[in-house]
C-alpha distance (Angstrom), angle and dihedral (degrees) to the residues before:
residue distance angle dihedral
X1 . . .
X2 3.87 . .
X3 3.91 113.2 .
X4 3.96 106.9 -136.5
X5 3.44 121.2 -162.4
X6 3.61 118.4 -134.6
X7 4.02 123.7 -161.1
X8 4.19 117.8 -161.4
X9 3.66 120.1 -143.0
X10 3.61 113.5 -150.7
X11 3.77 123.8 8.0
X12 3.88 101.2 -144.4
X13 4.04 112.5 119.3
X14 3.63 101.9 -69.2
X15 3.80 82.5 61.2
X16 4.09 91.5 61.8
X17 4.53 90.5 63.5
X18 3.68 85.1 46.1
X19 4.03 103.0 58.0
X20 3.53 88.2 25.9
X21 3.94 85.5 60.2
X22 4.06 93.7 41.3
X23 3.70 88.7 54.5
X24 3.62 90.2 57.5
X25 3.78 88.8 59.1
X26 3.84 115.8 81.4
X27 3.77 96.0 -157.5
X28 4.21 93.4 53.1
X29 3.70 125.5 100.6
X30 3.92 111.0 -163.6
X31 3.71 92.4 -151.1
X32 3.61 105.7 165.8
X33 3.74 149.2 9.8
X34 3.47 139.0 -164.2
X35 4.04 146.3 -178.4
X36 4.10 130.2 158.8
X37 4.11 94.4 -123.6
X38 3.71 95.3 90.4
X39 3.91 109.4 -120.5
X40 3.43 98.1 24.9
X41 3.87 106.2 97.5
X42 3.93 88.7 44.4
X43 4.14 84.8 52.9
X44 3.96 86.0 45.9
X45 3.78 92.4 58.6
X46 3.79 93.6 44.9
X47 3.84 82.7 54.6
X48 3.53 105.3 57.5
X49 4.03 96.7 25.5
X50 3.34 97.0 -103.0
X51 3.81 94.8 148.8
X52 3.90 100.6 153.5
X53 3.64 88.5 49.4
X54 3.66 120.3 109.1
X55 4.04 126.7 -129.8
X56 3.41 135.8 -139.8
X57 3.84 140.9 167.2
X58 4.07 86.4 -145.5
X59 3.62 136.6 57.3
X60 3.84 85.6 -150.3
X61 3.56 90.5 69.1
X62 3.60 91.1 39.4
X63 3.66 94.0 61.4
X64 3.60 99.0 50.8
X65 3.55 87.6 73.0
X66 4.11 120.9 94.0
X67 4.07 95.8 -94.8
X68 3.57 128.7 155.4
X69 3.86 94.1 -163.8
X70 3.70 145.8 21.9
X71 4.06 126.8 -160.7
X72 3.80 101.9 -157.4
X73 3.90 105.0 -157.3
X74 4.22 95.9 163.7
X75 4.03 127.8 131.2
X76 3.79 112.9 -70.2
X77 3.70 93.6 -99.5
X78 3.73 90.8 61.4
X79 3.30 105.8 50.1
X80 4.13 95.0 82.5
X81 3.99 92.5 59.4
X82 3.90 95.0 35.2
X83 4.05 88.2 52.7
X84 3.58 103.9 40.0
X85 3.90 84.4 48.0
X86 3.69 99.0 59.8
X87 3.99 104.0 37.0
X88 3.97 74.6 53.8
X89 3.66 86.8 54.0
X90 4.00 83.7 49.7
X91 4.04 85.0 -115.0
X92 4.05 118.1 152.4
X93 3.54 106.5 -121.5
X94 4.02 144.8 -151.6
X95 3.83 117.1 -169.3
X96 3.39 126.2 -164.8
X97 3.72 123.6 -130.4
X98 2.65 133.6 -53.3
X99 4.17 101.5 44.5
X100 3.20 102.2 -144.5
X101 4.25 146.1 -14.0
X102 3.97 96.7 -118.8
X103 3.57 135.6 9.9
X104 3.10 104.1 -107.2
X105 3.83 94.0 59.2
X106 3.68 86.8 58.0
X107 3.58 99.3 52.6
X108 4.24 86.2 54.1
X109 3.81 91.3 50.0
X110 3.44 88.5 55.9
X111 4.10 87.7 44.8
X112 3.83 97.0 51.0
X113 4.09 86.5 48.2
X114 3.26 99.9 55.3
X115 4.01 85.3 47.2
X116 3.62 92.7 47.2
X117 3.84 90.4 43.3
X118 4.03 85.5 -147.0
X119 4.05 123.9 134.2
X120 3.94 112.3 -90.2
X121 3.89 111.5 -169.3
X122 3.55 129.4 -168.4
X123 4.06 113.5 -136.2
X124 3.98 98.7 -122.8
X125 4.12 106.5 139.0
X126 3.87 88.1 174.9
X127 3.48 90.6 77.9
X128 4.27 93.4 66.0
X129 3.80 85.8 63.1
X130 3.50 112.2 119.3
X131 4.01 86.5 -141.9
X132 3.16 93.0 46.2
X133 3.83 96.6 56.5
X134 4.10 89.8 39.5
X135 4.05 83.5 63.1
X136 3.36 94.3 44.6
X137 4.30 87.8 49.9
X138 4.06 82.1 43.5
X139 3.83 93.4 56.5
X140 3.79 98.7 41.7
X141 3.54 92.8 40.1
X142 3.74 89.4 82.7
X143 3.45 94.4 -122.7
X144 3.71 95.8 128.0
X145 3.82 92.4 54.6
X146 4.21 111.2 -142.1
X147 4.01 102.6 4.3
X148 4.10 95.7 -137.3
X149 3.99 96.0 168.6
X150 3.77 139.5 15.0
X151 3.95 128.7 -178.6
X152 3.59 119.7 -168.1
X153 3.97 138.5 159.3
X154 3.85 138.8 79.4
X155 3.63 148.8 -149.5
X156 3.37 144.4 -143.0
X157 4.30 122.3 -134.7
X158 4.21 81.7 -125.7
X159 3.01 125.4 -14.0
X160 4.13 102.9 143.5
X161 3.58 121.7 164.5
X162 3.82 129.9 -156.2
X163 3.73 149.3 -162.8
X164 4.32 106.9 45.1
X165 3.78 93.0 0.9
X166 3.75 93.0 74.8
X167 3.73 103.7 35.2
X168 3.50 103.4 97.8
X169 4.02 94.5 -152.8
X170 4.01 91.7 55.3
X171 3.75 95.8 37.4
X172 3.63 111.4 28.4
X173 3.97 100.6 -145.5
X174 3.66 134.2 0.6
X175 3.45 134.2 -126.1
X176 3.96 101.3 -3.3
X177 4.37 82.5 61.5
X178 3.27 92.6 43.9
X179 3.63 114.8 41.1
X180 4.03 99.4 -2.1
X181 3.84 96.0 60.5
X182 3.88 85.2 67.6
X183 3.36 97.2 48.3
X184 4.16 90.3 52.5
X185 3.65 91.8 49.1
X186 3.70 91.0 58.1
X187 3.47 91.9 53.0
X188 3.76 103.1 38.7
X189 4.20 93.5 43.0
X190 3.62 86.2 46.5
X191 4.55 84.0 51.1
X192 3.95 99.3 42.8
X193 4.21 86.0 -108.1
X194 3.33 102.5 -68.4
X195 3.52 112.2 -155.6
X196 4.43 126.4 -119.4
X197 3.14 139.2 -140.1
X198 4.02 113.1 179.6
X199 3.65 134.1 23.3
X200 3.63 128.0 -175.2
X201 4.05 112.2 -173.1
X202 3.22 144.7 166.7
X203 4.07 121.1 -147.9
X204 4.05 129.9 177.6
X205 3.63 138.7 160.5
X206 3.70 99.5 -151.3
X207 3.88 95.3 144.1
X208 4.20 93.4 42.9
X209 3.94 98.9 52.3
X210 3.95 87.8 44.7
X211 3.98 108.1 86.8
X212 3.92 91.2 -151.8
X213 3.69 81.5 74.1
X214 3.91 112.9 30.6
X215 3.73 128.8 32.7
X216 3.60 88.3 -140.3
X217 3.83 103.1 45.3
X218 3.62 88.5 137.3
X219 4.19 97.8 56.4
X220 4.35 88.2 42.6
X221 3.52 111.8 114.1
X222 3.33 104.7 146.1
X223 4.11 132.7 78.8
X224 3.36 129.3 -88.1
X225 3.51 101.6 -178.4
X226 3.51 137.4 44.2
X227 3.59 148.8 165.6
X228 3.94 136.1 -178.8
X229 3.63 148.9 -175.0
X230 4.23 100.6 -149.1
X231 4.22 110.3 -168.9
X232 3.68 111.2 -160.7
X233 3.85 136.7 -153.1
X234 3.82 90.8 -106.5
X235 3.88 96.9 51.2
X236 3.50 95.2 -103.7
X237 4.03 116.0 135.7
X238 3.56 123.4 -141.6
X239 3.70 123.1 -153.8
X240 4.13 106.6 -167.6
X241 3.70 118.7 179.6
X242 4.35 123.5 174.1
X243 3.52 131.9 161.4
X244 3.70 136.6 179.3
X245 4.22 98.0 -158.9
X246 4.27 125.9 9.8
X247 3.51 136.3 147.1
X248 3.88 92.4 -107.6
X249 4.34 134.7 80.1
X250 3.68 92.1 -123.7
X251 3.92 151.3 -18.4
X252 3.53 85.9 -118.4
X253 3.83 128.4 -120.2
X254 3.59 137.3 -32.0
X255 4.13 110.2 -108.8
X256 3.71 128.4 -168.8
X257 4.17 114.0 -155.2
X258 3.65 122.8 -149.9
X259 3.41 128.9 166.5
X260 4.19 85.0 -125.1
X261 3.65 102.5 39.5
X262 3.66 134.2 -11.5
X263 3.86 123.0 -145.2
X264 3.81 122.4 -146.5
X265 4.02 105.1 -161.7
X266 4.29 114.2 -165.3
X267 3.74 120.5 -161.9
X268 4.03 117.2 -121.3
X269 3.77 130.3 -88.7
X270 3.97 135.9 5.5
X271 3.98 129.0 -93.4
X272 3.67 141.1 78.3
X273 3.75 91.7 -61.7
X274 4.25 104.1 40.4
X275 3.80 87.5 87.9
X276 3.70 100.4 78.7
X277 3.71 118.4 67.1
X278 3.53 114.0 -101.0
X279 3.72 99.0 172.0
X280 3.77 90.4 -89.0
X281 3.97 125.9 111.2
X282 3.33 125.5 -151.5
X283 4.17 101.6 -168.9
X284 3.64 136.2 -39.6
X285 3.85 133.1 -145.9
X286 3.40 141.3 -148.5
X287 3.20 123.7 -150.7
X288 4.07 121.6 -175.4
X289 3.96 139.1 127.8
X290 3.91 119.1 -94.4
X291 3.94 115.9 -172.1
X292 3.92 91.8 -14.8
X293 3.66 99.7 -46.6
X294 3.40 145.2 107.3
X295 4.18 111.7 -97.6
X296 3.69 130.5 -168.5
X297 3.97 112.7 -161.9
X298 4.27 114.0 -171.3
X299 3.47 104.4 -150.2
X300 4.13 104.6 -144.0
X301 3.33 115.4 -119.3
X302 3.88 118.6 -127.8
X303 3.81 104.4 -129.7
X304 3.68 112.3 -148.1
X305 3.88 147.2 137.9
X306 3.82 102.2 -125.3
X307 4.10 109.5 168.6
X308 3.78 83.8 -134.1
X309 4.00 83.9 -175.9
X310 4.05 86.9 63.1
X311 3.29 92.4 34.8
X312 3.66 93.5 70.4
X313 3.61 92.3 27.4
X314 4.27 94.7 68.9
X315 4.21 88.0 35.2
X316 3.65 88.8 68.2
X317 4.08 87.9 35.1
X318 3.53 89.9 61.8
X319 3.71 101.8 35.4
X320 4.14 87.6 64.2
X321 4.24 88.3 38.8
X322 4.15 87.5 52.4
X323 3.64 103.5 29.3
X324 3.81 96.6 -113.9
X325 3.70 132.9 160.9
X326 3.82 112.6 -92.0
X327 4.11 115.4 -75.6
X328 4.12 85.7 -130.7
X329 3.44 112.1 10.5
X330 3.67 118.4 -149.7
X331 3.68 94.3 -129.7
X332 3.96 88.3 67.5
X333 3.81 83.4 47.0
X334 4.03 87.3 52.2
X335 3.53 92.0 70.4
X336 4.50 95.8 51.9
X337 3.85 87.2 43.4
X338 4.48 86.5 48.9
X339 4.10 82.5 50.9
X340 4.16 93.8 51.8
X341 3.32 89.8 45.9
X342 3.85 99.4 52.9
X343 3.96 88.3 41.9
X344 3.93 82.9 60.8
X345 3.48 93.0 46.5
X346 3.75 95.2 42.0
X347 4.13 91.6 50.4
X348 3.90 86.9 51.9
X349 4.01 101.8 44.7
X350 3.59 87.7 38.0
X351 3.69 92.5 -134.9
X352 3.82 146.5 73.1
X353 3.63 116.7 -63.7
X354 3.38 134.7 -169.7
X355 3.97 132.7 -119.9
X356 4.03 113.7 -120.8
X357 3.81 100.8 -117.5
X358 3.27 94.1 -156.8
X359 3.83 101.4 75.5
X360 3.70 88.1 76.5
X361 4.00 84.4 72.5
X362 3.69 87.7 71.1
């Protein structure tokens, strides 16, 4: 079994689930790490026993070295320079959500891969749930008929974070990148990544500029609420909804329409946090008509105690060990990070705007 070794970008928290997941994976060498506050990579390694591992305070000098694979677990805002760096370097990489800061830096990632001809994976651990992939079997079964309409996000009453998440130079946007790019991965995955056209949004951050509700209501300048109306290629309509903080328990359930069945899809768990996806469902229902009436159908849930983190983790592993096709690829990814970025634009024209078709030349 080949030995690949693996290099880690960034040593902030993030960085812990990754090495922790490597060293759970016989045929992974953690080689190298790296992060710009001097010291900190060489504390990293002491942390997680990574004695052989070398230590750098760049990930230029990181990817000199003889690696097969990077995990890139920076701030948002480095992610661009840090990924376009090592496919140059001709480096397999993993990226941690969310891709990218701006659109455009997306579309070149995707670019430089296909130059580079390396794996580029997406970070999105939902996807290993086995719930997850039974709605995404449910949806393209065909079960629903014609999919017309499909509303998906959620929100938590307060849930605000601080520090890099509501910069907008280091993270980009707020909530819809943190919290919203899950919730438009379960419903495009679950589609086949259908691609839009329009968006009209709106986006405020009412509760994060307001001191009564964030310590650092001054420093906020990013959303944390959002709401849009996504028209795709196909005719299908998207209604996406996500919020960090709001006077309400949830934004309700995700819901599939067909013109056979429909399919109403509720995240897991209870408390001021269970309405945001977290790759975890908590029950699904069909509904349909059987001999004229009206039917409900509760899917069962498959209990289970997947380490979704590690679960996408060794996919990626084995896809640069076997020479397979990236687990997530970032050009499905493209198409979530083309949505954000016409919600932003949306919320600031204050009207519908339209998606440049011509990014899906790339």
């Amino acid at each position: 079994m080949r030995t690949i070794r693996v290099g880690i970008i960034g040593s902030g928290s993030i960085a812990r689930f990754h090495a922790e997941a490597y060293k759970r994976l016989p045929y992974v060498e953690i080689a190298a790490i790296s992060d710009v506050v001097p010291g900190r990579a060489k504390q990293f390694a002491e942390a997680q026993g990574l004695t052989e591992a070398a230590a750098f305070d760049s990930h230029e000098e990181l990817l000199k070295l003889p690696l097969d694979a990077v995990s890139i677990c920076t701030p948002n805002v480095a992610h661009y320079r840090t990924t376009i760096d090592s496919l140059r370097a001709g480096k397999h990489v993993l990226l941690e959500k969310p891709m990218s800061v701006t659109l455009a830096e997306a579309v070149d990632m995707v670019k430089e891969r296909k130059a580079a001809g390396t794996v580029l994976s997406i970070g999105f651990q939902p996807r290993y749930d086995p719930n997850m992939k039974l709605l995404c079997e449910i949806v393209r079964s065909g079960r629903l008929g014609d999919i017309y309409y499909v509303e998906v996000g959620g929100g938590r009453r307060r849930g605000m974070p601080g520090g890099t998440f509501i910069r907008k130079e280091l993270a980009g946007a707020g909530v819809l990148a943190d919290l919203g790019c899950y919730s438009l991965d379960l419903a495009l995955n679950a589609l086949g990544h259908p691609r839009p056209v329009t968006v009209s949004a709106y986006a405020s951050n009412l509760f994060g500029r307001n001191p009564k509700y964030h310590p650092e209501a001054d420093k906020f300048e990013v959303e944390d609420f959002g709401v849009a109306m996504v028209r795709f290629e196909n005719g299908l309509v998207l209604q996406f909804k996500i919020s960090w903080a709001m006077h309400m328990d949830t934004l309700g359930p995700a819901m599939f329409l067909g013109t056979e069945a429909g399919l109403k899809v509720t995240p897991y768990g209870a408390g001021p946090w269970s309405g945001a996806w977290d790759g975890r469902i908590g029950a699904m229902t069909l509904f349909h008509d059987e001999f004229g009436r009206h039917t409900q159908t509760e899917i069962p849930i498959i209990e289970h105690q997947t380490d979704l983190f590690f679960e996408k983790v060794r996919d990626f592993a084995e896809a640069v060990r076997d020479g397979k096709p990236a687990p997530i690829p970032g050009e499905q990814i493209l198409i979530q990070q083309a949505i954000i970025d016409g919600v932003l634009r949306s919320a600031k024209a204050g009207r519908e705007v339209e998606i440049d078709a011509g990014i899906w030349e790339v």
